[in-house]
C-alpha positions as CSV (number, residue, x, y, z in Angstrom):
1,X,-5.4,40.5,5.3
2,X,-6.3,40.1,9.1
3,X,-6.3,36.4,10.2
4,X,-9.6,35.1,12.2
5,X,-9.4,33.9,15.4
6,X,-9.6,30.5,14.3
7,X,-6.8,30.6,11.8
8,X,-4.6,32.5,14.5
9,X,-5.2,29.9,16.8
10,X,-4.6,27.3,13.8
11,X,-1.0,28.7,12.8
12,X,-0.3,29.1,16.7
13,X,-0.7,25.1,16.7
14,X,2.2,24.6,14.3
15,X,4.6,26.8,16.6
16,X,6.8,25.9,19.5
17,X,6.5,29.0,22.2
18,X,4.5,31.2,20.4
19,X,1.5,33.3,22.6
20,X,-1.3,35.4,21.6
21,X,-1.3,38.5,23.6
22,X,-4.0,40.3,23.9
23,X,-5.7,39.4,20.8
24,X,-3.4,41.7,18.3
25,X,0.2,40.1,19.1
26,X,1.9,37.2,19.1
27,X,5.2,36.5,21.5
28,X,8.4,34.4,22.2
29,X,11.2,34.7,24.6
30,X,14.5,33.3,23.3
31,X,16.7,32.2,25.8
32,X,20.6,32.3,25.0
33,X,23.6,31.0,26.8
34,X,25.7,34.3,26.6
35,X,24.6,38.0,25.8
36,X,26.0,38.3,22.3
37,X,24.8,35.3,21.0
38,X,21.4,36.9,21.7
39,X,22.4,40.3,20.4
40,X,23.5,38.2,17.2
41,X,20.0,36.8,17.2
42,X,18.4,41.0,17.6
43,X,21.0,41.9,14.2
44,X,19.8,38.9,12.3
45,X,15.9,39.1,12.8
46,X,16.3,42.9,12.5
47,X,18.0,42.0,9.0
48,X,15.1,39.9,8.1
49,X,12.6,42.5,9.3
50,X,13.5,45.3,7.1
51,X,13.8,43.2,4.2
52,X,9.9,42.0,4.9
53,X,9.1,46.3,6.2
54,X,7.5,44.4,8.8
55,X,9.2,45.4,11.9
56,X,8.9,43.4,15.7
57,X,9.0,44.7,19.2
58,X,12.4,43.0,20.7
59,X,13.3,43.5,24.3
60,X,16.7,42.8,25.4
61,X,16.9,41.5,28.9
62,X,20.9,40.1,29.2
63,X,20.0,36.5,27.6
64,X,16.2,36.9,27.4
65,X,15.3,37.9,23.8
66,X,11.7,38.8,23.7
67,X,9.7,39.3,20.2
68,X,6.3,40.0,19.5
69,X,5.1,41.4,16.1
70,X,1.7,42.5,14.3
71,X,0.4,43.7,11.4
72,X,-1.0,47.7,12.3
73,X,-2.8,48.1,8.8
74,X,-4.9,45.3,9.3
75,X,-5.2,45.7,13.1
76,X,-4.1,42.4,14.2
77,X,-2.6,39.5,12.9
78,X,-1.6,38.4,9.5
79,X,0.0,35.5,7.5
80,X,3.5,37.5,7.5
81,X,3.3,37.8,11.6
82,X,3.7,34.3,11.3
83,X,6.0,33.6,8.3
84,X,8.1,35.9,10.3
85,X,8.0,34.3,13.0
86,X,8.8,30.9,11.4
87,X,11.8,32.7,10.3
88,X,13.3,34.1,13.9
89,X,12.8,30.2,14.8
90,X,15.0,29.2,12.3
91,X,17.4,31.6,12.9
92,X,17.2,30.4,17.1
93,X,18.2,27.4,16.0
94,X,21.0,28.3,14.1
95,X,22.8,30.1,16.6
96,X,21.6,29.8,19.9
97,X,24.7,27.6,21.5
């Protein structure tokens, strides 16, 4: 079920570099210290992600990791945007260097 505006904004409270863009997304750049610590990061989330069928934009720019996710059935933004997000964090943390 789509999130309001108010809950998005809510949830986007609880989470360190995460953007709404453009009312339907939500964004992070990860930042790593060497390219395939970050391509370790893209095969981990991507794990995660098709265990969910919930499936992120990820740009790969050298060291830059960019995500940004949405739900397209419910045309915006639900609760497992955000759990997956939640998830990528912890997964940052783990192996970022």
């Amino acid at each position: 079920m789509r999130l309001t505006e108010e809950e998005v904004q809510a949830l986007l409270q609880e989470m360190e570099g995460w953007k709404l863009v453009e009312e339907r997304w939500i964004a992070k750049k990860y930042r790593f210290q060497d390219y395939l610590r970050g391509i370790e990061f893209v095969r981990q989330i991507a794990a995660i992600s098709e265990e969910a069928n919930h499936h992120p934009f990820i740009s790969i720019d050298y060291k830059l990791i960019t995500v940004k996710i949405s739900s397209w059935r419910a045309k915006g933004l639900t609760k497992l945007d955000f759990e997956l997000a939640k998830k990528y964090d912890e997964v940052y943390e783990r192996i970022k260097g």
